[in-house]
Backbone bond lengths (Angstrom), bond angles and torsions (degrees), N, CA, C in turn:
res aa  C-N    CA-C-N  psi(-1)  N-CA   C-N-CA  omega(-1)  CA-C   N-CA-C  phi
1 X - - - 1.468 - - 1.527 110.00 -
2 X 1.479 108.10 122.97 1.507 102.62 165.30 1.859 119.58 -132.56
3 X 1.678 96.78 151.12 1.334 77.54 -154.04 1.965 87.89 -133.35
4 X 1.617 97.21 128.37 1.466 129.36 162.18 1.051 129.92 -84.74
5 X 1.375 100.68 132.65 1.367 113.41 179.57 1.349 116.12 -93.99
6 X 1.306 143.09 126.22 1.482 138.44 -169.63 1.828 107.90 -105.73
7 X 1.130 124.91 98.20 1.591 117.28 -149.95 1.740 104.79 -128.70
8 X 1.557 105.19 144.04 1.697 101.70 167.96 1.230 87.91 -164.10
9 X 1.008 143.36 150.41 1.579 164.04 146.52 1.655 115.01 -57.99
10 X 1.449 102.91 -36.85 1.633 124.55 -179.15 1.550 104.35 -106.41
11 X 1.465 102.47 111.24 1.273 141.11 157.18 1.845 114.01 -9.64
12 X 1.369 150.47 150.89 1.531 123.61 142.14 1.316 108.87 68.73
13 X 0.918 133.06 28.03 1.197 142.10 143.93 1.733 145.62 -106.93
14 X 2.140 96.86 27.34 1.133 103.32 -173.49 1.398 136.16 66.75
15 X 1.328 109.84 11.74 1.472 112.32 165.25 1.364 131.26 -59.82
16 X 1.677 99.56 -42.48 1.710 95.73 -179.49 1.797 107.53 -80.55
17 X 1.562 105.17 -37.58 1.602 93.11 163.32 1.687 141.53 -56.37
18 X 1.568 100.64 -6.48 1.818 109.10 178.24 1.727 78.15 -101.65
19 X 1.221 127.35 -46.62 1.440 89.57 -170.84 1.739 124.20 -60.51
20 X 1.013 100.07 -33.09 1.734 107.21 -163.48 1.340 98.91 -73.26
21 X 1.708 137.42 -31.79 1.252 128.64 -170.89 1.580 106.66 -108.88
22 X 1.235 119.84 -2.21 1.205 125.37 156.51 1.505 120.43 -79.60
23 X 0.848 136.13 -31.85 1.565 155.30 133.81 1.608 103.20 -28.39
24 X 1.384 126.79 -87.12 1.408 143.57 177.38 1.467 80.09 -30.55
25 X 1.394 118.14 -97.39 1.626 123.74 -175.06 1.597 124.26 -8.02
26 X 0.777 93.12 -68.88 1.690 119.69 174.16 1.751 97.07 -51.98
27 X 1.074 134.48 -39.88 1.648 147.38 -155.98 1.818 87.47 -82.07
28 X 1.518 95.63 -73.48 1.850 111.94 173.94 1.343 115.27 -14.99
29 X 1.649 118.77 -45.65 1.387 136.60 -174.76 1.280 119.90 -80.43
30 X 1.341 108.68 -19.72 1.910 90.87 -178.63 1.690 90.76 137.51
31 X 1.428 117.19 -46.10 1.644 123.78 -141.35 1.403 102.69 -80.62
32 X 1.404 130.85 154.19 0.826 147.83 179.16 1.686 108.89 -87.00
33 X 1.504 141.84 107.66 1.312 129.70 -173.33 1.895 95.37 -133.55
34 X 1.693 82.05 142.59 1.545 101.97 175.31 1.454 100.23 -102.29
35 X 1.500 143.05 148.82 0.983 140.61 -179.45 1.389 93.51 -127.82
36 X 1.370 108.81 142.83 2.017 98.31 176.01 1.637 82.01 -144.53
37 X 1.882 98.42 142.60 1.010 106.08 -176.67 1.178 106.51 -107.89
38 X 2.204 134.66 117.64 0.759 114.17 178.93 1.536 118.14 -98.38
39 X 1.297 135.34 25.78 1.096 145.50 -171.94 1.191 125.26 -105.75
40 X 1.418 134.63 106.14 1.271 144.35 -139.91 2.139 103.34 -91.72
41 X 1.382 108.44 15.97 1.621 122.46 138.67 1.224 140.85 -73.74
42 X 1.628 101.25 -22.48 1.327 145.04 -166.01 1.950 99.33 29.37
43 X 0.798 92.12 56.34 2.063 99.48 -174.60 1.693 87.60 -66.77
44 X 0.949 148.30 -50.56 1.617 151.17 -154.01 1.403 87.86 -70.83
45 X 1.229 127.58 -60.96 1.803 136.95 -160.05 1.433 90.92 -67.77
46 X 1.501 150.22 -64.10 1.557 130.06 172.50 1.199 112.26 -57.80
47 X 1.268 131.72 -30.66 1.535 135.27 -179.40 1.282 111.71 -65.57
48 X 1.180 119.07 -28.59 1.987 126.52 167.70 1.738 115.18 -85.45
49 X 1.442 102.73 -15.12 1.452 119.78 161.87 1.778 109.67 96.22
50 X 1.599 108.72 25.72 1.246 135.91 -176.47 1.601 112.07 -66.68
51 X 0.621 139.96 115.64 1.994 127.75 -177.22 1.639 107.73 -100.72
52 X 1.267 112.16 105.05 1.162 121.56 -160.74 1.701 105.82 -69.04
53 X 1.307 131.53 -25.21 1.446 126.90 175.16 1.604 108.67 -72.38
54 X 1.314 99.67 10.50 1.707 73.37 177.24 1.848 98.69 -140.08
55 X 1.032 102.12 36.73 1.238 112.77 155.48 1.665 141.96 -77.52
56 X 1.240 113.30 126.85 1.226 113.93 -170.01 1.855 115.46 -99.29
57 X 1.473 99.01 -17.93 1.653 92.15 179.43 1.568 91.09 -149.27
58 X 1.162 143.04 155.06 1.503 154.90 152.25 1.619 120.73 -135.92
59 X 1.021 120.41 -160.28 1.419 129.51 -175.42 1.144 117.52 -71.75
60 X 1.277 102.28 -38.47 1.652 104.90 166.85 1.277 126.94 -48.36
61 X 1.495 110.10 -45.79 1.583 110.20 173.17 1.312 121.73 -81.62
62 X 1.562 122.62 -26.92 1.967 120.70 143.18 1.479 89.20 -22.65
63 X 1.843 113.22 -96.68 1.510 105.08 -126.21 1.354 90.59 -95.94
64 X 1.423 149.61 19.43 1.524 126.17 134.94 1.470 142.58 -93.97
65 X 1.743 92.63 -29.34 1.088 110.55 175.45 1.823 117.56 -81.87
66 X 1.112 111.11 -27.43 1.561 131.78 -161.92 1.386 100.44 71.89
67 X 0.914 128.81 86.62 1.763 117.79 -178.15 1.268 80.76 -124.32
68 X 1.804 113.06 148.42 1.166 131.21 -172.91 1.803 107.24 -68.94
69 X 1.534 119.26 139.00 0.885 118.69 -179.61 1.858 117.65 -52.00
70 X 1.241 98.24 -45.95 1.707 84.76 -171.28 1.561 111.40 -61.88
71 X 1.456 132.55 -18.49 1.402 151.68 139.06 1.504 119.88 -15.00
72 X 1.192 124.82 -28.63 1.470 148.87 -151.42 1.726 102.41 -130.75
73 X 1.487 126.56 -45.38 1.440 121.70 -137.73 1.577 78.90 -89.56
74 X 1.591 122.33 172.75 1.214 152.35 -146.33 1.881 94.96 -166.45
75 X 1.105 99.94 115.58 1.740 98.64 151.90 1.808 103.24 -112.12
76 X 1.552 90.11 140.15 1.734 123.87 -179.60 1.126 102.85 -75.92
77 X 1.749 98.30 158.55 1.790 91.74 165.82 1.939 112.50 -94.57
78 X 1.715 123.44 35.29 1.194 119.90 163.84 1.691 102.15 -106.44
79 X 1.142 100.33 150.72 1.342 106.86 -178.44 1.507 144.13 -59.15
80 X 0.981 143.73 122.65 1.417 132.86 -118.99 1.111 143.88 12.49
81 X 1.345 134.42 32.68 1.339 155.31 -149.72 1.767 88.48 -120.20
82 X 1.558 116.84 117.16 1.642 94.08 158.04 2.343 92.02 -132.84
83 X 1.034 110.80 -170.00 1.315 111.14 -148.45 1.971 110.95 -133.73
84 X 1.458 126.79 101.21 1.636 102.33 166.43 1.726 102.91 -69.15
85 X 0.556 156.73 140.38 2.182 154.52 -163.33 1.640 70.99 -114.78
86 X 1.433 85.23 171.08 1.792 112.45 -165.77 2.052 85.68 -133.79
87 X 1.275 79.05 170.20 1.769 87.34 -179.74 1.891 102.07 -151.73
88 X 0.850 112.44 163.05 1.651 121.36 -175.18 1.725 109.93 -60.08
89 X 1.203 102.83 -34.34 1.466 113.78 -174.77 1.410 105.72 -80.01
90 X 1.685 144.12 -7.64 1.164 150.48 141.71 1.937 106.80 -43.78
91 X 0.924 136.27 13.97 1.269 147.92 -179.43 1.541 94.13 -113.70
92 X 1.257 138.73 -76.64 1.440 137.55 -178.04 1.493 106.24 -40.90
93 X 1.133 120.94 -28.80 1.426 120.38 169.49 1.392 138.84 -37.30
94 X 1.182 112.98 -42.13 1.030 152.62 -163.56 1.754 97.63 -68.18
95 X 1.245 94.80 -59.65 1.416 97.10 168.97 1.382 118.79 -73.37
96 X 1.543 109.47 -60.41 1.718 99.55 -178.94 1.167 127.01 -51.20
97 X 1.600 119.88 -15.88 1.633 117.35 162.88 1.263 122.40 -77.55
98 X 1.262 127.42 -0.83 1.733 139.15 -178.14 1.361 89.15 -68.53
99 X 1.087 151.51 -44.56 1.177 134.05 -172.06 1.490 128.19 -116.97
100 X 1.419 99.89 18.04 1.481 106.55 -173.18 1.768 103.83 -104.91
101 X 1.415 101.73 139.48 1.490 104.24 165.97 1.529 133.47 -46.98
102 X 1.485 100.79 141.43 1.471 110.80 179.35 1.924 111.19 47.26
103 X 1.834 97.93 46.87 1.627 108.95 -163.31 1.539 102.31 -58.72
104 X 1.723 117.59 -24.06 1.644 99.29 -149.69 1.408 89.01 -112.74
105 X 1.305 132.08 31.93 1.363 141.67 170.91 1.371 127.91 -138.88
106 X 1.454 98.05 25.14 1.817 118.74 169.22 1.462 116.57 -46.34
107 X 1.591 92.81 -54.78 1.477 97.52 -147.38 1.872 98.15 -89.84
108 X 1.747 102.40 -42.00 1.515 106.79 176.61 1.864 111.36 -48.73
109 X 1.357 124.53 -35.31 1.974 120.78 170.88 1.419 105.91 -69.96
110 X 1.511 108.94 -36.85 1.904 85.52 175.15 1.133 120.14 -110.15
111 X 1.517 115.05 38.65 1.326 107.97 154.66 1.476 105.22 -120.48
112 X 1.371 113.75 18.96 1.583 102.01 168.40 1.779 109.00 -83.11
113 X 1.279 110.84 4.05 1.346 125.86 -173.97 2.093 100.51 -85.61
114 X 1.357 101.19 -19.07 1.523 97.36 -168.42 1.786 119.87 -106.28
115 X 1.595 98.95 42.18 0.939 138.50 167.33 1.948 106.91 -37.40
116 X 1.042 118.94 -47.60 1.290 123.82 -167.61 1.713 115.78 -76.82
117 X 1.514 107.16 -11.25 1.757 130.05 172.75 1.422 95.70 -64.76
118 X 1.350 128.45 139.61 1.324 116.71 121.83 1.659 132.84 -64.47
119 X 1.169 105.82 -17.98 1.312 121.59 -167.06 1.703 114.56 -136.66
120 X 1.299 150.31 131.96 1.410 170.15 -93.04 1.943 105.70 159.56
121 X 1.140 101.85 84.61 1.614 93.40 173.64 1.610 109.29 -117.36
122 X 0.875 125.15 133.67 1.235 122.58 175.11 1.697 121.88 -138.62
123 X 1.479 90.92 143.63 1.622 104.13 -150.74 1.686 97.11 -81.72
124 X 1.253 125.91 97.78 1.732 112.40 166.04 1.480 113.65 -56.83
125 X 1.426 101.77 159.64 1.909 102.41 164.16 1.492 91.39 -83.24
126 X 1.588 91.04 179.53 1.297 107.17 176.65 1.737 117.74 -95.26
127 X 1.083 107.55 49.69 1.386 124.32 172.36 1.316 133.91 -129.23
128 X 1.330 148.21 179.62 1.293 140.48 166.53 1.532 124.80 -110.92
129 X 1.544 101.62 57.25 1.833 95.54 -156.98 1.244 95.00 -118.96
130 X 1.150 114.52 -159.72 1.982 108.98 179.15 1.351 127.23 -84.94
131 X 0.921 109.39 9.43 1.803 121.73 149.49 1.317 134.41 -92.25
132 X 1.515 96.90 -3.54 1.490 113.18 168.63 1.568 78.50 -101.80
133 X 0.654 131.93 -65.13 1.590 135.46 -158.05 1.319 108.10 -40.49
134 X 1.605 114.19 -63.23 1.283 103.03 162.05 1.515 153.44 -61.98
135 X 1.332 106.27 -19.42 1.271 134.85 145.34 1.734 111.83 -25.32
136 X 1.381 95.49 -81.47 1.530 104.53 -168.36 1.139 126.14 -79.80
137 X 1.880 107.47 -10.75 1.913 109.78 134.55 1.236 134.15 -51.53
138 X 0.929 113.92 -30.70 1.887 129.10 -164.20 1.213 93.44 -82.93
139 X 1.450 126.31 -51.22 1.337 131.38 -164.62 1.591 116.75 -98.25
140 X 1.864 93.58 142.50 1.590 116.51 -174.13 1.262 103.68 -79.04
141 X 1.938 129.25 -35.00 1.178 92.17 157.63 1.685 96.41 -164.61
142 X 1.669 121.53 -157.13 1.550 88.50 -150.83 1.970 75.58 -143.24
143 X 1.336 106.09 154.53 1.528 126.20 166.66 1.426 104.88 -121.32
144 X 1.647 102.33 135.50 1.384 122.89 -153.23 1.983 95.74 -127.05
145 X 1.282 96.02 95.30 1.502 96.24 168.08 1.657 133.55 -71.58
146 X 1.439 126.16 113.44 1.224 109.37 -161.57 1.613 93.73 -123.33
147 X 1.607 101.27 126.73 1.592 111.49 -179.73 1.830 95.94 -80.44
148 X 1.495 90.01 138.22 1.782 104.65 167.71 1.225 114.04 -73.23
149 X 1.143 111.95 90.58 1.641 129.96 -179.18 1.336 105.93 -145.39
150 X 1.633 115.33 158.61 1.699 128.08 160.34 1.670 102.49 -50.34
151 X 1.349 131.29 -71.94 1.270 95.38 -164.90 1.642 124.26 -104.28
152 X 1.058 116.50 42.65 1.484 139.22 154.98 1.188 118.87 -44.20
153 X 1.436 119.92 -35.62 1.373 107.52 173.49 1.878 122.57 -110.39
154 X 1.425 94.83 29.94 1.470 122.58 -162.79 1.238 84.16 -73.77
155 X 1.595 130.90 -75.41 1.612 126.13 -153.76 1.230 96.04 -102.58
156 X 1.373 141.91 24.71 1.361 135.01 169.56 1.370 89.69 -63.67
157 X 1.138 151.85 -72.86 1.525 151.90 -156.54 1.114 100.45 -45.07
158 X 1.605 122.73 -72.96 1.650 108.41 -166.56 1.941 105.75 -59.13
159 X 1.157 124.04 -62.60 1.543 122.35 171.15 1.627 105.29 -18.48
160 X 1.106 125.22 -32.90 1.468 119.59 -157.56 1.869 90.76 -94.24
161 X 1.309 101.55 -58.68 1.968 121.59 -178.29 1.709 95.89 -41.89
162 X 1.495 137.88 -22.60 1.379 140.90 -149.60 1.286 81.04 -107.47
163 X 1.396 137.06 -61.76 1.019 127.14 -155.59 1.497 126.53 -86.90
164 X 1.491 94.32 -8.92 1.477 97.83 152.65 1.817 127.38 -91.50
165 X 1.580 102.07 -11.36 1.031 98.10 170.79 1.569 128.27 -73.69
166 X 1.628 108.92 -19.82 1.426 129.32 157.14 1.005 138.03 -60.42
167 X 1.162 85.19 -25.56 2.020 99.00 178.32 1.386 118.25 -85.30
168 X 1.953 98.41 -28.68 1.657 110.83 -170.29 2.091 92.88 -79.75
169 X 1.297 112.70 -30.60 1.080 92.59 -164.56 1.905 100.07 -135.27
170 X 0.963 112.26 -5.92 1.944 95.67 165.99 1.456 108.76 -111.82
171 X 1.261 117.77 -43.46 1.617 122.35 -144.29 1.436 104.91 -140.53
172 X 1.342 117.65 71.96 1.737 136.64 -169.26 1.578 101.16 -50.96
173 X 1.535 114.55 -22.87 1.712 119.36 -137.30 1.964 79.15 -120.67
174 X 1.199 131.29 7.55 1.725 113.90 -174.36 1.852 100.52 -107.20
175 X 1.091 95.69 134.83 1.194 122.13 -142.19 2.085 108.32 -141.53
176 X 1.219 110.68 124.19 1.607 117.27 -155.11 1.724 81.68 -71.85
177 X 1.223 149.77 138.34 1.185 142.22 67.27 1.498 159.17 34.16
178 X 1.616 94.09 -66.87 1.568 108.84 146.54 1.733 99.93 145.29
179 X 0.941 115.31 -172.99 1.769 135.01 -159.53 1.756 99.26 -118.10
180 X 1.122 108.16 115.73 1.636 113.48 176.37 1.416 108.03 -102.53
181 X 1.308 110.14 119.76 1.783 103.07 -175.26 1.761 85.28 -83.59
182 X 1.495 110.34 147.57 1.537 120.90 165.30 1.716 106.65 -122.36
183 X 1.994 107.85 172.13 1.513 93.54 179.86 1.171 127.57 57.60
184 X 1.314 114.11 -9.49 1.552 104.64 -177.37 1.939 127.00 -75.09
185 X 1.529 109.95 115.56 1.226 124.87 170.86 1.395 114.56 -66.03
186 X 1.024 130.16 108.54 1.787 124.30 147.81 1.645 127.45 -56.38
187 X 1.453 100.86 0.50 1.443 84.35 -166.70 1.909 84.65 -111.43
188 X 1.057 146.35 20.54 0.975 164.81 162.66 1.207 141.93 -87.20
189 X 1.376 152.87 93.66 1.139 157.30 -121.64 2.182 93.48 -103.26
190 X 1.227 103.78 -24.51 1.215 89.69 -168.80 1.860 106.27 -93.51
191 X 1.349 111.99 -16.29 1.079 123.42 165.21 1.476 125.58 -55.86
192 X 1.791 115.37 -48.32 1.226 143.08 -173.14 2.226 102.42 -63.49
193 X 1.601 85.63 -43.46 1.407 105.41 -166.64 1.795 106.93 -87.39
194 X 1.412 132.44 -5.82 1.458 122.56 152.09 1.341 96.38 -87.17
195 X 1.441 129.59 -58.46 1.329 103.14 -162.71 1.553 118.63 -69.41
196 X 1.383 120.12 -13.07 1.543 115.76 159.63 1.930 108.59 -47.50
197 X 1.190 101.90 -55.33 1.599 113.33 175.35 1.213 127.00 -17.34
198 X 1.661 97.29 -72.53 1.344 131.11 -163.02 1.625 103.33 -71.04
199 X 1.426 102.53 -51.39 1.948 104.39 -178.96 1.337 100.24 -53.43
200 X 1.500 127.67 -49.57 1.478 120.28 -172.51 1.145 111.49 -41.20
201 X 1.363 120.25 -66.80 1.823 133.95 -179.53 0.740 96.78 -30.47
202 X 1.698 117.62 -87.78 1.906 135.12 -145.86 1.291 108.72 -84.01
203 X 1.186 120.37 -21.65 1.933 118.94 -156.40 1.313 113.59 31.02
204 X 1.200 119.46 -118.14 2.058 115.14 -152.92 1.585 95.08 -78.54
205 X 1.823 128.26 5.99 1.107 111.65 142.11 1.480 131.13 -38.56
206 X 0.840 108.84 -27.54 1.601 122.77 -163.39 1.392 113.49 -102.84
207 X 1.434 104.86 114.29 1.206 126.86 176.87 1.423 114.54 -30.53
208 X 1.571 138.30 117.58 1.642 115.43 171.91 1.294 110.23 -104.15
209 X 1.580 113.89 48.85 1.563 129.40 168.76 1.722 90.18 -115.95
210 X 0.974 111.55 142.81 1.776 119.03 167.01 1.483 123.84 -112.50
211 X 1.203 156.58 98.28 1.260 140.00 175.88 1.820 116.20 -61.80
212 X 1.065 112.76 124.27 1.686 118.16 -173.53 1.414 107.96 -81.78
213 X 1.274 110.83 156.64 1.416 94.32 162.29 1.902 118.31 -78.56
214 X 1.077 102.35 159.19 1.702 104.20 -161.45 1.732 92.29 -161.40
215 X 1.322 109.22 139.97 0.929 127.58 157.71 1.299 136.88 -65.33
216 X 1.448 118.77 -37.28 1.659 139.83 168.68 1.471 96.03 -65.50
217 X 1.170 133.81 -19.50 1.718 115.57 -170.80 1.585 104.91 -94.29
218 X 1.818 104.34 -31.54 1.425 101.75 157.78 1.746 144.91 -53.21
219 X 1.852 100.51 -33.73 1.246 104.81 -162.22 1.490 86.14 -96.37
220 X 1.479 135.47 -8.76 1.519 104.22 -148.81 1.903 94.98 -92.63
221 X 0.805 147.49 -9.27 1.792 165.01 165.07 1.693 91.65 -56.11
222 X 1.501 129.47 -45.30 1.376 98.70 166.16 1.047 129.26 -90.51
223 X 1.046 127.40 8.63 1.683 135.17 166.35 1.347 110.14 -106.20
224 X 1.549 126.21 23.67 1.627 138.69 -169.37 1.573 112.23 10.73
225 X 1.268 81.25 66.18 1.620 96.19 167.47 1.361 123.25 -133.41
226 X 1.779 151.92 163.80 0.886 152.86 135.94 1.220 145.91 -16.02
227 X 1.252 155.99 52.91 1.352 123.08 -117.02 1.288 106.05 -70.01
228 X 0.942 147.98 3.21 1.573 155.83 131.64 1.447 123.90 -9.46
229 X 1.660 96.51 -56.70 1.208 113.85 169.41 1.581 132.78 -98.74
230 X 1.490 98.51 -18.49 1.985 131.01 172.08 1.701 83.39 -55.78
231 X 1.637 119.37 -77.66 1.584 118.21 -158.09 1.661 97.81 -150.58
232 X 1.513 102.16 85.23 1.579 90.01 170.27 1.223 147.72 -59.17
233 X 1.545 102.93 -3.03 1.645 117.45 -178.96 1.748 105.70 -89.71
234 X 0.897 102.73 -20.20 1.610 114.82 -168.44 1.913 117.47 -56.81
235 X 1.086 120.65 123.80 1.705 117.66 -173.41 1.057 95.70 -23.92
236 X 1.520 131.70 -48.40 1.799 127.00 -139.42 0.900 91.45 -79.92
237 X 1.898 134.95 -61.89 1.186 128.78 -172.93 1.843 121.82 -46.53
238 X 1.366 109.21 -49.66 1.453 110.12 171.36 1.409 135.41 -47.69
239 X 1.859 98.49 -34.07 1.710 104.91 179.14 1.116 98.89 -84.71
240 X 1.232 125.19 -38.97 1.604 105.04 -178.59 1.604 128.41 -79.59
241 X 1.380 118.43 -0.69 1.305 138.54 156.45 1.668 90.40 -60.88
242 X 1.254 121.95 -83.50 1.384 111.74 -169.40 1.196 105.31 -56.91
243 X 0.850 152.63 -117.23 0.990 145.09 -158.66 1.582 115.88 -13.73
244 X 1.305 139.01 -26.50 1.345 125.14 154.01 1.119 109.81 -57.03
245 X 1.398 135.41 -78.41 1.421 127.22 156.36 1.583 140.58 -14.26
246 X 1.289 114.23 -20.31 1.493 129.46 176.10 2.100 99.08 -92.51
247 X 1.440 112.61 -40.31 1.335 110.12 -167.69 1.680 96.78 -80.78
248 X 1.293 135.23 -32.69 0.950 132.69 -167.91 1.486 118.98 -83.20
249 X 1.442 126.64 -24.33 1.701 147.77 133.31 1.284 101.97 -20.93
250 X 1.869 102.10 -72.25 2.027 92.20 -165.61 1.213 108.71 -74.25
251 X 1.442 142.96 -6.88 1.154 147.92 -148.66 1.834 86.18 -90.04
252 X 1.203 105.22 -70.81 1.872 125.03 166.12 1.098 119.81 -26.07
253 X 1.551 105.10 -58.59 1.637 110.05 -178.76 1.208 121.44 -75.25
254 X 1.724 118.28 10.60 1.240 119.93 -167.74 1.784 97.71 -127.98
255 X 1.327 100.12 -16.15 1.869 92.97 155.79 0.989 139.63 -82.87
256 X 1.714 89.81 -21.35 1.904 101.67 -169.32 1.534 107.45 -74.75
C-alpha cells in the first residue's frame, strides 16, 4: 500500500480533479485505490458521484470520532476506486482536533487499517491547517499540482518550506513525488514560459505528462463522474490516463 498526498496551498489549480481521475486512472489499471477526501468542500466526494446528504459516516467520524475505517469507506461505481467522502462539518474539525491527542496523526493510525488498497490518495484542502497536516503525516509522499499561470509559482516556496518542515519534525520518510503541470495551453507563450520555469527548478521532478486545459475535465465533476468515464476520447481523459501510468512507473521504480 502506498499512500499520496495530492497538495497546493493555492486554490484552482486542479487538485481535486488530478485526484479523482488519477484514482479512476489508477482503477483503469488493475489497482485497487482508496481516495479520502480531506477537504471539508468535499469536491472529490461529488466528483466520484457520492451525495454527501445522505451520508451516514465520513472522515469526520475517522479522525474525530475514531470510527473504524471500513465504517467510513464507500465503493464507487468506477472500477476499483472506493471513497472516505468528506462532509462540510470536516471544517469544525480543525478546531476540535486542536486539542485532541496525538492531533497530527489521526488520519496516518487509521489508515494503517487500509491495508487491502494498493493505492491511498488523499485530497488536501487548499490550506495549511491540520488537515493538511494530517494529510502529509499519513502520507509517504505528496504530488503537487501546478496550474500554468503568472502566479503559480508564487506559493510554491512556502508549500515546499512546509514540507520540509514535516519532514524535520513529523514525517522523516515524506518525500516529493513530482510537480504536475495542469491547464496547460501550448498555444500560449505564457504557458510554455511557467513550465520552462518550473523544469529549471525541479527537473525530472516534473511530470513529462501535462494536463491541457479541456473542457470535458470541467463538466464531468457535475455529473460526478471521471472524465474517464464523462468522455473517454476527450484530451483530458487521455493525459490523465498517461499520466496515471507515468505516476505508477515511478511509484515501481522506487520499490524495486
Amino acid at each position: 500500500m502506498r499512500i499520496t498526498a495530492i497538495a497546493n496551498q493555492k486554490g484552482g489549480v486542479g487538485k481535486t480533479s488530478t485526484c479523482v481521475n488519477l484514482c479512476a486512472g489508477l482503477g483503469l489499471l488493475g489497482r485497487k485505490v482508496l481516495l479520502v477526501d480531506m477537504d471539508p468542500q468535499a469536491n472529490s466526494t461529488s466528483g466520484v458521484g457520492i451525495e454527501r446528504d445522505s451520508l451516514e459516516s465520513s472522515i469526520y467520524n475517522l479522525l474525530v470520532d475514531g470510527a473504524p475505517l471500513f465504517e467510513c469507506t464507500i465503493n464507487t461505481a468506477w472500477k476499483g476506486v472506493s471513497i472516505i467522502p468528506s462532509v462540510i462539518d470536516l471544517a469544525g474539525a480543525e478546531i476540535e482536533l486542536v486539542s485532541a491527542i496525538s492531533r497530527e496523526t489521526r488520519l496516518k493510525k487509521a489508515l494503517k487499517n487500509a491495508d487491502s488498497f494498493h493505492h491511498v490518495i488523499i485530497d488536501c484542502p487548499p490550506s495549511l491547517g491540520l488537515l493538511t497536516l494530517n494529510s502529509l503525516v499519513a502520507a509517504e509522499s505528496i504530488i503537487v499540482p501546478i496550474q500554468c499561470e503568472y502566479y503559480a509559482l508564487e506559493g510554491l516556496s512556502q508549500l515546499m518550506n512546509t514540507i520540509e518542515l514535516v519532514k524535520s519534525h513529523l514525517n522523516a520518510t515524506l518525500a516529493l513525488d513530482g510537480l504536475l503541470l495542469t491547464m496547460f495551453d501550448s498555444r500560449t507563450r505564457l504557458s510554455k514560459d511557467v513550465a520552462a520555469e518550473v523544469k529549471s527548478r525541479f527537473g525530472d521532478k516534473v511530470y513529462k505528462n501535462t494536463i491541457p486545459r479541456n473542457v470535458r475535465i470541467s463538466e464531468a465533476p457535475s455529473h460526478g463522474m471521471p472524465v474517464q468515464y464523462y468522455d473517454s476520447d476527450s484530451p483530458g481523459s487521455t493525459a490523465y490516463n498517461k499520466f496515471s501510468k507515468e505516476a505508477l512507473k515511478r511509484w515501481q521504480n522506487k520499490e524495486d
